[in-house]
KEKOL-667321 format. One line per 5 residues: number of its first residue (from 1); their letters; for each residue x, y, z of N, C-alpha, C, O, CB. Coordinates in nm, 4 decimals, always signed. Glycine has a CB too. Layout:
<rs>
NUM) A) X Y Z X Y Z X Y Z X Y Z X Y Z  ...
</rs>
This chain:
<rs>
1) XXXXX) +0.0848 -0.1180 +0.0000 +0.0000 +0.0000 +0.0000 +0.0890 +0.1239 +0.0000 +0.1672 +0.1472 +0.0921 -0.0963 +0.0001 +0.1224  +0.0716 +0.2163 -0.1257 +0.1516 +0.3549 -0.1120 +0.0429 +0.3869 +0.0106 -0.0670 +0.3544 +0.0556 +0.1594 +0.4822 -0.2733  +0.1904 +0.5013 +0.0359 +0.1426 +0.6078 +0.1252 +0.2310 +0.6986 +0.1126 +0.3519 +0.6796 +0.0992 +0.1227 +0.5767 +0.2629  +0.1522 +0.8427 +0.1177 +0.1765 +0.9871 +0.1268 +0.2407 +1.1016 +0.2105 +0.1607 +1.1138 +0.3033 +0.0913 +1.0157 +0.1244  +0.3095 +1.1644 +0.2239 +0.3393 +1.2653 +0.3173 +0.3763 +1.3720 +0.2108 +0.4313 +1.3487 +0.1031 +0.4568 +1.2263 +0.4312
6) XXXXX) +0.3398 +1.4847 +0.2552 +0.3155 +1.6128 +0.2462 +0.4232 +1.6845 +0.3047 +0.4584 +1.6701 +0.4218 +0.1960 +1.6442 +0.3000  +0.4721 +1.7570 +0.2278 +0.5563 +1.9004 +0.3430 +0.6043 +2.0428 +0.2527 +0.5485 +2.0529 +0.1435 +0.7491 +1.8285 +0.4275  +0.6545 +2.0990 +0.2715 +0.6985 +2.2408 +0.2389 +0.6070 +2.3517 +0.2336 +0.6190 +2.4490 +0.1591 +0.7564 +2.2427 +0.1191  +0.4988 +2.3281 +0.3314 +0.3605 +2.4185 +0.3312 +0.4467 +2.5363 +0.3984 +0.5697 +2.5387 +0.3935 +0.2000 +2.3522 +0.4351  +0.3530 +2.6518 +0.4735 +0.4041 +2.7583 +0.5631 +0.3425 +2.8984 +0.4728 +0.2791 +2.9082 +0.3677 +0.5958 +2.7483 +0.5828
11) XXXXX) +0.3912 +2.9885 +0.5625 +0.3482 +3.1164 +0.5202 +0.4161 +3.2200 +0.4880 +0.4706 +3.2929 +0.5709 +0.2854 +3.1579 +0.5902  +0.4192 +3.2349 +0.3786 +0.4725 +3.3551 +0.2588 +0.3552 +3.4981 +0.2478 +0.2351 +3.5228 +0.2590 +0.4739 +3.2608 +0.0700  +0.4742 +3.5589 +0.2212 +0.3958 +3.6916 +0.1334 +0.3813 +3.7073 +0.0464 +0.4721 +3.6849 -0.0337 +0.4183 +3.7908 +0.1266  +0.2341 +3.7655 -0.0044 +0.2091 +3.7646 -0.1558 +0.2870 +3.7681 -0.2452 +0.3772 +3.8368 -0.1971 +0.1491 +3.8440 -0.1933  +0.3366 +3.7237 -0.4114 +0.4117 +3.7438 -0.4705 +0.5788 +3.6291 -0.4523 +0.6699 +3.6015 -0.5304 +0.4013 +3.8827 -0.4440
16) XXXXX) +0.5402 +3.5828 -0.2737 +0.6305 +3.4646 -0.2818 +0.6114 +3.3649 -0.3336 +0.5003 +3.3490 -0.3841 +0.6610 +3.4232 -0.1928  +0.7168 +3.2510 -0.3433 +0.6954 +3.1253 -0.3509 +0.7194 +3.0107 -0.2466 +0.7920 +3.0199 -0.1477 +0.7517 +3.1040 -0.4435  +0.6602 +2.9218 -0.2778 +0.7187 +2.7677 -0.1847 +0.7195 +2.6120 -0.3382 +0.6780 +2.5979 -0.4532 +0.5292 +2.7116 +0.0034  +0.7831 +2.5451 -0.2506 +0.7841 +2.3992 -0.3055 +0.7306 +2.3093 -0.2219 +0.7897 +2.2737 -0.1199 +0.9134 +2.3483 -0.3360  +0.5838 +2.2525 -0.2659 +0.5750 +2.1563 -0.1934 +0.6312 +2.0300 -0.2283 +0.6800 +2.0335 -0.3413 +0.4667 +2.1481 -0.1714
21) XXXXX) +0.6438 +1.8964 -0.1595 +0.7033 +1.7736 -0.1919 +0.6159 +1.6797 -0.1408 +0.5646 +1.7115 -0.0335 +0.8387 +1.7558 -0.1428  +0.5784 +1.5517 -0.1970 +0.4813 +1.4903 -0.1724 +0.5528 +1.3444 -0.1932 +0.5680 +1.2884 -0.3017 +0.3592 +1.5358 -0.2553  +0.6001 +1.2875 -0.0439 +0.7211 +1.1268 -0.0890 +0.5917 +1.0224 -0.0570 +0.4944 +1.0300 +0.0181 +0.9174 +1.0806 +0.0628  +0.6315 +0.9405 -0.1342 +0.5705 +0.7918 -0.1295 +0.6197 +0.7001 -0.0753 +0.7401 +0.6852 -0.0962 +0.5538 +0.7363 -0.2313  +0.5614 +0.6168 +0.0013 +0.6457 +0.4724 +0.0375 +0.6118 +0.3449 -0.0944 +0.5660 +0.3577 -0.2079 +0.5739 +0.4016 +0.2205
26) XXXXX) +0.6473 +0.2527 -0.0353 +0.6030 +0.1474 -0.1738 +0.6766 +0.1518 -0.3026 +0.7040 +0.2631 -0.3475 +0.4556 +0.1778 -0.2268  +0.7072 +0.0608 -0.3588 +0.7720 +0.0264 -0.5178 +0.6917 +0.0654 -0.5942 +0.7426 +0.1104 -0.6969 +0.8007 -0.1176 -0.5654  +0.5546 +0.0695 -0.5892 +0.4616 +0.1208 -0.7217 +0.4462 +0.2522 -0.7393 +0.3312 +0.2831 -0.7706 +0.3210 +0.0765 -0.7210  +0.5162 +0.3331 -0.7308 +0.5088 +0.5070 -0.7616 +0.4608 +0.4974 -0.8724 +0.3428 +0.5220 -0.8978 +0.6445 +0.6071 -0.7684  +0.5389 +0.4633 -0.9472 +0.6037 +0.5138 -1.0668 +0.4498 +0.4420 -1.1507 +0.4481 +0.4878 -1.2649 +0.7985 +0.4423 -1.1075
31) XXXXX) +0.3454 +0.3616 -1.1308 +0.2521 +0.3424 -1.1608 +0.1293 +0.4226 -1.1417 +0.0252 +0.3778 -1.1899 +0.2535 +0.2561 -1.1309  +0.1270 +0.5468 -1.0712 +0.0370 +0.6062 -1.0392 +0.0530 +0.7416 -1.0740 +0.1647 +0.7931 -1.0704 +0.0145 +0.5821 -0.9256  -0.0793 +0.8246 -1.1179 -0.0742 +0.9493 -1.1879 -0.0532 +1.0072 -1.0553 -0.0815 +0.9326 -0.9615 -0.2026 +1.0013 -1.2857  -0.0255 +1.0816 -1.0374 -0.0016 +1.1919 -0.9469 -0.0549 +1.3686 -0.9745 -0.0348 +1.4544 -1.0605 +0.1517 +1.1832 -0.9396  -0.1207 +1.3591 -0.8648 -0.2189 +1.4711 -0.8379 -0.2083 +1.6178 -0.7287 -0.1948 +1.5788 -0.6128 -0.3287 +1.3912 -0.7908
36) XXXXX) -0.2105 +1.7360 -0.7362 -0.2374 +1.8575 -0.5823 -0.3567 +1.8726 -0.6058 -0.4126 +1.8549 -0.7140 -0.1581 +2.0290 -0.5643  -0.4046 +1.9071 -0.5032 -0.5897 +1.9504 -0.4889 -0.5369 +2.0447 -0.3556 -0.4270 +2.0447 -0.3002 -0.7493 +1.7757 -0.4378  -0.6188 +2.0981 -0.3366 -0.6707 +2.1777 -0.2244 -0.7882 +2.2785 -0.2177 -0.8616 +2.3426 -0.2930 -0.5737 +2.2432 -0.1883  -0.7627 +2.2545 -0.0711 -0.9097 +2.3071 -0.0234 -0.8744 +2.4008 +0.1015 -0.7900 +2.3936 +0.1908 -1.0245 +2.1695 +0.0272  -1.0049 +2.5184 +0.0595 -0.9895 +2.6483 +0.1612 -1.1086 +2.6424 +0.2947 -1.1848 +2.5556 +0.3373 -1.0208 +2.8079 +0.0572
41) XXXXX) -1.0811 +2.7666 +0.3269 -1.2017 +2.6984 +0.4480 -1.3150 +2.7556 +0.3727 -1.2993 +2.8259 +0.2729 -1.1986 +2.7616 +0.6428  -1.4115 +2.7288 +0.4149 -1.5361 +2.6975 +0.3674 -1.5642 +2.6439 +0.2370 -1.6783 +2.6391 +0.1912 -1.6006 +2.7956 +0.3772  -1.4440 +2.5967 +0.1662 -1.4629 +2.5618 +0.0312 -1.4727 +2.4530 -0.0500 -1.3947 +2.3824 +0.0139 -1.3992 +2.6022 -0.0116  -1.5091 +2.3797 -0.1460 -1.4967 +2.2422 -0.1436 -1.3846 +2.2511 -0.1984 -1.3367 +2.3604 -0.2285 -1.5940 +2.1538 -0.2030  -1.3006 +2.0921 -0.2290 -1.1539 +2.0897 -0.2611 -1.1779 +2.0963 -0.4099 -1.2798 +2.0624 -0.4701 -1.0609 +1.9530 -0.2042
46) XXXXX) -1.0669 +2.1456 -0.4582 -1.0368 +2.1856 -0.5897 -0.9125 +2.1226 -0.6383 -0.8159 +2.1164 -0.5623 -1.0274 +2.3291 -0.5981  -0.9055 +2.0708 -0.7697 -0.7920 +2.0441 -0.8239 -0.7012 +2.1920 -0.8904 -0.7235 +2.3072 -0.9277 -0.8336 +1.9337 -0.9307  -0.5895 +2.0954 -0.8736 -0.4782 +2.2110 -0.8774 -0.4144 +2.1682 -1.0430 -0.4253 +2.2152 -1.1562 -0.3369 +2.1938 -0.7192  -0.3412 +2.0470 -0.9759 -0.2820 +1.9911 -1.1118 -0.1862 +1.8890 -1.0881 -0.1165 +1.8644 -0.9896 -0.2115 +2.0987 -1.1978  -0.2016 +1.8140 -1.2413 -0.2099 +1.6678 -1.2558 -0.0015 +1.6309 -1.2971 +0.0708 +1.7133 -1.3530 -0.3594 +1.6245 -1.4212
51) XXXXX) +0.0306 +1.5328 -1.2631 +0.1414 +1.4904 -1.3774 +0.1353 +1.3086 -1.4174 +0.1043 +1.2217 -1.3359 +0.3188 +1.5348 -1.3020  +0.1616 +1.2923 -1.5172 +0.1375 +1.1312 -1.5916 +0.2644 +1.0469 -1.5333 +0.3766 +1.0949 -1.5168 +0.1464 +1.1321 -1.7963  +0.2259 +0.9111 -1.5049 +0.3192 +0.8335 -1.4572 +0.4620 +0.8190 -1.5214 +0.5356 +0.7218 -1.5050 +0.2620 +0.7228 -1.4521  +0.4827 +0.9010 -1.5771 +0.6396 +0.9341 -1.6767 +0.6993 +1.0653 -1.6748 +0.8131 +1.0957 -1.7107 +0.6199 +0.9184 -1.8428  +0.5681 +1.1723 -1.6078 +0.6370 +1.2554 -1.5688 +0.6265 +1.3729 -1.7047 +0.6863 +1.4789 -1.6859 +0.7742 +1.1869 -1.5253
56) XXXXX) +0.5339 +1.3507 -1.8722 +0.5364 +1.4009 -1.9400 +0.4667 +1.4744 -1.9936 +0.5012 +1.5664 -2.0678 +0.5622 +1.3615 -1.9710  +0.2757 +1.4196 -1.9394 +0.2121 +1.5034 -1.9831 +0.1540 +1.5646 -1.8396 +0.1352 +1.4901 -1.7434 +0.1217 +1.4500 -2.0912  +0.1295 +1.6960 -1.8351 +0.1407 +1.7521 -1.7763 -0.0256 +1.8508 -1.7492 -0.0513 +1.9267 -1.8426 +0.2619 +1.7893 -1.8185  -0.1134 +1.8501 -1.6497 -0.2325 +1.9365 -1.6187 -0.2841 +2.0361 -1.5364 -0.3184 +2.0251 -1.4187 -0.2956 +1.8839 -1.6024  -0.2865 +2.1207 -1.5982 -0.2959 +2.2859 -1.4767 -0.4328 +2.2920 -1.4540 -0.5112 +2.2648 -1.5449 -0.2447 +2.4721 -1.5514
61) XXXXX) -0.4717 +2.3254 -1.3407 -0.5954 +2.4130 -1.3196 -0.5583 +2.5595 -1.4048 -0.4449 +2.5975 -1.4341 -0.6242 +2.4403 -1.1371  -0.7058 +2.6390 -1.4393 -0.6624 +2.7653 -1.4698 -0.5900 +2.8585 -1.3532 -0.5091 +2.9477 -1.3791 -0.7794 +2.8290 -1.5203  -0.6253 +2.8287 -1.2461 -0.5893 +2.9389 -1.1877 -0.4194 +2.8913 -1.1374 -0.3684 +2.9607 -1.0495 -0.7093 +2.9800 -1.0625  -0.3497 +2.7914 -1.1868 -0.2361 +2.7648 -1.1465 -0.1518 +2.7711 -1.2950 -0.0300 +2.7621 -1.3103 -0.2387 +2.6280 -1.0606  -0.2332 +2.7855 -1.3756 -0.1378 +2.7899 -1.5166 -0.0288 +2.9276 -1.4880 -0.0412 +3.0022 -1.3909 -0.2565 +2.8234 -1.6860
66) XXXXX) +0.0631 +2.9399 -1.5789 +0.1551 +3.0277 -1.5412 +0.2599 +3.0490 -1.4382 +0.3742 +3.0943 -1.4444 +0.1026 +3.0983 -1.5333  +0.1606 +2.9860 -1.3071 +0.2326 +3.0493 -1.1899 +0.3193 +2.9146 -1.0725 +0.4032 +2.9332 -0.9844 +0.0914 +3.1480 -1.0983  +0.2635 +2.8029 -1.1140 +0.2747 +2.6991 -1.0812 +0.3307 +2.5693 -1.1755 +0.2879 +2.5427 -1.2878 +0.1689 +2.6934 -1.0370  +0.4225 +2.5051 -1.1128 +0.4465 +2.4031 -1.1874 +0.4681 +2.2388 -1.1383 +0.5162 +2.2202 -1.0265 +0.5491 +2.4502 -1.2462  +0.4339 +2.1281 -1.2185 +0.4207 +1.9900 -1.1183 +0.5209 +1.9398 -1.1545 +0.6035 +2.0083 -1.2149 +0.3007 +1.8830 -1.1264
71) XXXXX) +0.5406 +1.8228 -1.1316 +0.6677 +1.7387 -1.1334 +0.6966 +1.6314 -1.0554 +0.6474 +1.6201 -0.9431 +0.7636 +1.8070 -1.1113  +0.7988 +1.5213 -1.1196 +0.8120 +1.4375 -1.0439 +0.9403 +1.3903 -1.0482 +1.0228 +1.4322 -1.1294 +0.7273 +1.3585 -1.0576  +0.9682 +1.2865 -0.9476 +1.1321 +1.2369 -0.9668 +1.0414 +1.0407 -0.9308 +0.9912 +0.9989 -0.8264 +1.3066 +1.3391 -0.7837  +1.0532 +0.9868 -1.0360 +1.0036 +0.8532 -0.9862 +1.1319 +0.7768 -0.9180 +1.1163 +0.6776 -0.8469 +0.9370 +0.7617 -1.1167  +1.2356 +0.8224 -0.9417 +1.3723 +0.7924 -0.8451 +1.3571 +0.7958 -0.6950 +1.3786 +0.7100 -0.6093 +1.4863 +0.9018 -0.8715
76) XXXXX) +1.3171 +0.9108 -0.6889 +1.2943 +0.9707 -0.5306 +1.1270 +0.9548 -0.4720 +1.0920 +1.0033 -0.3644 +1.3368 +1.1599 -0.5329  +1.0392 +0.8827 -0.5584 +0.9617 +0.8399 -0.5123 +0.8377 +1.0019 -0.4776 +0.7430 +0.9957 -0.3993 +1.0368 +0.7456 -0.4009  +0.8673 +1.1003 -0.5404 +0.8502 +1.1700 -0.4950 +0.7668 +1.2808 -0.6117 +0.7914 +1.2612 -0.7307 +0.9621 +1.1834 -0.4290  +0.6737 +1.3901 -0.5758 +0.6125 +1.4522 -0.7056 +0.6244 +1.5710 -0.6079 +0.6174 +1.5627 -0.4853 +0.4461 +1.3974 -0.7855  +0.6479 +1.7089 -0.6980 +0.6690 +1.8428 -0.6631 +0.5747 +1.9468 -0.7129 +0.5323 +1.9475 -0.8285 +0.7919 +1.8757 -0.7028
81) XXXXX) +0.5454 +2.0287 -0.6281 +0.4447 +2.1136 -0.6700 +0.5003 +2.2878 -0.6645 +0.4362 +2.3676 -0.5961 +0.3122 +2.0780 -0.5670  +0.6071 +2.3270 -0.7328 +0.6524 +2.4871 -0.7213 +0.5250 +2.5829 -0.7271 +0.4396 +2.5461 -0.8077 +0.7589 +2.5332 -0.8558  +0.5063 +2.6616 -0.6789 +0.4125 +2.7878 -0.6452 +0.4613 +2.9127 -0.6547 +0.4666 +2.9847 -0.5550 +0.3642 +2.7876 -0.5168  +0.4921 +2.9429 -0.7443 +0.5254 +3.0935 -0.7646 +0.4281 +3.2342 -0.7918 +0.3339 +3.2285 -0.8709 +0.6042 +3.0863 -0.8740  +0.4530 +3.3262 -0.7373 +0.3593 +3.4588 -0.7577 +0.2350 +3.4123 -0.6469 +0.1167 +3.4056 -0.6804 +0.2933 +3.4839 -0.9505
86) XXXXX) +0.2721 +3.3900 -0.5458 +0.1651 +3.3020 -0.4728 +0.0814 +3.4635 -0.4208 +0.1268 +3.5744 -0.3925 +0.2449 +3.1679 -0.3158  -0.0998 +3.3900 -0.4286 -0.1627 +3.4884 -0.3834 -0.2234 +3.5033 -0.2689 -0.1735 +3.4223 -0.1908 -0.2273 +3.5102 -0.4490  -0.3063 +3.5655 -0.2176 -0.3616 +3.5063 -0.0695 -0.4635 +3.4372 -0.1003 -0.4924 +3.3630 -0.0064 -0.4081 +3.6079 +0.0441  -0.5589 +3.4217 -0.2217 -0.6508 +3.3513 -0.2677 -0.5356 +3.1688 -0.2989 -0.5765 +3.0536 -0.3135 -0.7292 +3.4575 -0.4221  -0.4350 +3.2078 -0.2979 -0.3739 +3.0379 -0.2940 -0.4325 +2.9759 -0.1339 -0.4515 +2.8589 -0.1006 -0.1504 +3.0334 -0.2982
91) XXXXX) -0.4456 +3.0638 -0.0789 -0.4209 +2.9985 +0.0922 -0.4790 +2.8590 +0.0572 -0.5342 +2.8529 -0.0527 -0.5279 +3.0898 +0.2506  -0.4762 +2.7542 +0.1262 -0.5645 +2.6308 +0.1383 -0.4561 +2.5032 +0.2324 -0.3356 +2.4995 +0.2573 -0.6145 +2.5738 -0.0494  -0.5420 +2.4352 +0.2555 -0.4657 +2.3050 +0.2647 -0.4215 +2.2185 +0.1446 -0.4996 +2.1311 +0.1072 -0.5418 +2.2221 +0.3397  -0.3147 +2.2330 +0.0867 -0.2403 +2.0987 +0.0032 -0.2392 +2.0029 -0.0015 -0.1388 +1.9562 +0.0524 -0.1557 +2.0728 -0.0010  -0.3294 +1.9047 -0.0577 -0.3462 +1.7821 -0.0648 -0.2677 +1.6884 -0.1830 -0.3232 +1.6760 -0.2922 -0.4788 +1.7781 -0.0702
96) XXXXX) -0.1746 +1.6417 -0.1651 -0.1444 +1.5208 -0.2426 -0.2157 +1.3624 -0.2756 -0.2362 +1.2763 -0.1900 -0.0404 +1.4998 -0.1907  -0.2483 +1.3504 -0.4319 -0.3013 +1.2299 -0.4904 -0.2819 +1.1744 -0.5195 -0.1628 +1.2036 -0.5094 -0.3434 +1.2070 -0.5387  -0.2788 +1.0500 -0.5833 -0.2685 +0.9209 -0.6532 -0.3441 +0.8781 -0.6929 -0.4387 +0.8746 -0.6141 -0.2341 +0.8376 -0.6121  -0.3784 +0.8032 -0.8531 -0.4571 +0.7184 -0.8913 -0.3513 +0.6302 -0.9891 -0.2589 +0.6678 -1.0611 -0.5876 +0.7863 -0.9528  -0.3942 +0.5245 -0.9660 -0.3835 +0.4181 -1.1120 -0.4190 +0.4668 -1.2337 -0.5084 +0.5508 -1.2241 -0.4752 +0.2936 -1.1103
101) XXXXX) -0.3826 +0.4457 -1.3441 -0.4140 +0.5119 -1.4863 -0.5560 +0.5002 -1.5053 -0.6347 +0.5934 -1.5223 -0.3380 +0.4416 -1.6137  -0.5911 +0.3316 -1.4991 -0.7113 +0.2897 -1.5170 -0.8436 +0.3074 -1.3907 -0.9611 +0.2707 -1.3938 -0.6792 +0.1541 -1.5508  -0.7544 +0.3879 -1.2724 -0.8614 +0.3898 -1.1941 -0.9375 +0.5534 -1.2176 -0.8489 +0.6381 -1.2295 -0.8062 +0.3518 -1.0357  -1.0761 +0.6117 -1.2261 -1.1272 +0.7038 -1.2388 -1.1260 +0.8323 -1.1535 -1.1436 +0.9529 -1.1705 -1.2123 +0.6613 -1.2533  -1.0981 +0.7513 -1.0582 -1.1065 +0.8836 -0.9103 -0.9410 +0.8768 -0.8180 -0.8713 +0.7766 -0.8337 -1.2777 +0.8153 -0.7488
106) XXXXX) -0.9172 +0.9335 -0.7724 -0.7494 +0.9410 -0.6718 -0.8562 +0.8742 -0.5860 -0.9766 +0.8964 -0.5736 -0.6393 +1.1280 -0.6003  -0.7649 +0.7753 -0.5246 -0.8004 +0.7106 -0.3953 -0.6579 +0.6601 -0.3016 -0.6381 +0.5559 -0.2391 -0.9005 +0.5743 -0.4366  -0.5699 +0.7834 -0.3224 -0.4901 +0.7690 -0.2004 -0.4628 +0.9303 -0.1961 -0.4510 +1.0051 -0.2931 -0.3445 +0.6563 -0.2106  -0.4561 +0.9627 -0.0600 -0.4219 +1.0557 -0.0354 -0.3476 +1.1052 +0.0962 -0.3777 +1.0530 +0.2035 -0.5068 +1.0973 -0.0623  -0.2235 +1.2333 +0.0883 -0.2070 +1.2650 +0.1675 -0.2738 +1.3191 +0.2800 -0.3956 +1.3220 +0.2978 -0.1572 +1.2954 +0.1342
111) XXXXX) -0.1626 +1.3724 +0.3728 -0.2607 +1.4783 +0.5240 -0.2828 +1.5762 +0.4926 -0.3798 +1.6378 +0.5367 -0.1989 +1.5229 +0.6693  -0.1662 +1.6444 +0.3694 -0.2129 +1.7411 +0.3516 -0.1400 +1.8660 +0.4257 -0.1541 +1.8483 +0.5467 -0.3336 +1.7158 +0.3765  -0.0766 +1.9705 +0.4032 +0.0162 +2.0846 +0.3805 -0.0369 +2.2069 +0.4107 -0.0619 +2.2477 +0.2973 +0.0613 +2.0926 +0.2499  -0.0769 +2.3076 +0.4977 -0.1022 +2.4313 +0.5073 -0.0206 +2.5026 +0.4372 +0.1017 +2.5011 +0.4512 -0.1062 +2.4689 +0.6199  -0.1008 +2.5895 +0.3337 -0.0139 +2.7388 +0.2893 -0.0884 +2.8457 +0.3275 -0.2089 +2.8307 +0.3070 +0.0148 +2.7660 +0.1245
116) XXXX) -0.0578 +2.9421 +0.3734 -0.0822 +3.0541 +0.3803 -0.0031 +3.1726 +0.2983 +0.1147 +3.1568 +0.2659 -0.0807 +3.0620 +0.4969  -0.0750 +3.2910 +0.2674 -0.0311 +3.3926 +0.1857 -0.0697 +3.4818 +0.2617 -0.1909 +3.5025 +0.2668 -0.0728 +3.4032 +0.0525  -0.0074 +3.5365 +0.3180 -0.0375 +3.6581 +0.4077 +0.0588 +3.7770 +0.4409 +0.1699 +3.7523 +0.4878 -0.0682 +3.6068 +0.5298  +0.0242 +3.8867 +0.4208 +0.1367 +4.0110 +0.4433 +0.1356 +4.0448 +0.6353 +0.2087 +4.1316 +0.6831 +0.0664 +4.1893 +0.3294
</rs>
């Protein structure tokens, strides 16, 4: 069974950035799409954006196009989420995903990462 951990959350000022990192346990990484979502308070969770089990094709939310970028190292077991030009409308909890190619919905997930954007 993969499993998830989350980290490089914290609180920046507008216009900063962070990297989140999202490590896996388990040999099957490298089989699973990898996903960020998050969710604000009162809000339902939202996808952020996607990367393909090779690491090539690549899926933005609109509001992360430009400013954000995903990634992975299937070496390090591990998928990256850079955040640049961060706004205070980024604030949320960071959630890291997983699905199987063939499975329809992420059904593993991290704890999940606080960011804040705040002056």
């Amino acid at each position: 069974q993969v499993q998830l951990v989350e980290s490089g959350g914290g609180l920046v000022q507008p216009g900063g950035s962070l990297r989140l990192s999202c490590a896996a346990s388990g040999r099957t990484f490298s089989t699973y799409i990898m996903g960020w979502f998050r969710q604000a308070p009162g809000k339902e969770r939202e996808f952020v954006a996607s990367v393909s089990r090779t690491g090539e094709s690549l899926n933005l939310a609109d509001s992360a196009k430009g400013r954000f970028i995903i990634s992975r190292d299937n070496a390090k077991n591990t998928v990256y989420l850079q955040m640049n030009s961060l706004k205070p409308e980024d604030t949320a909890v960071y959630y890291c995903a997983g699905r199987r190619y063939f499975e329809p919905e992420y059904d593993l997930w991290g704890q999940g990462t606080q960011v804040t954007v705040s002056s």
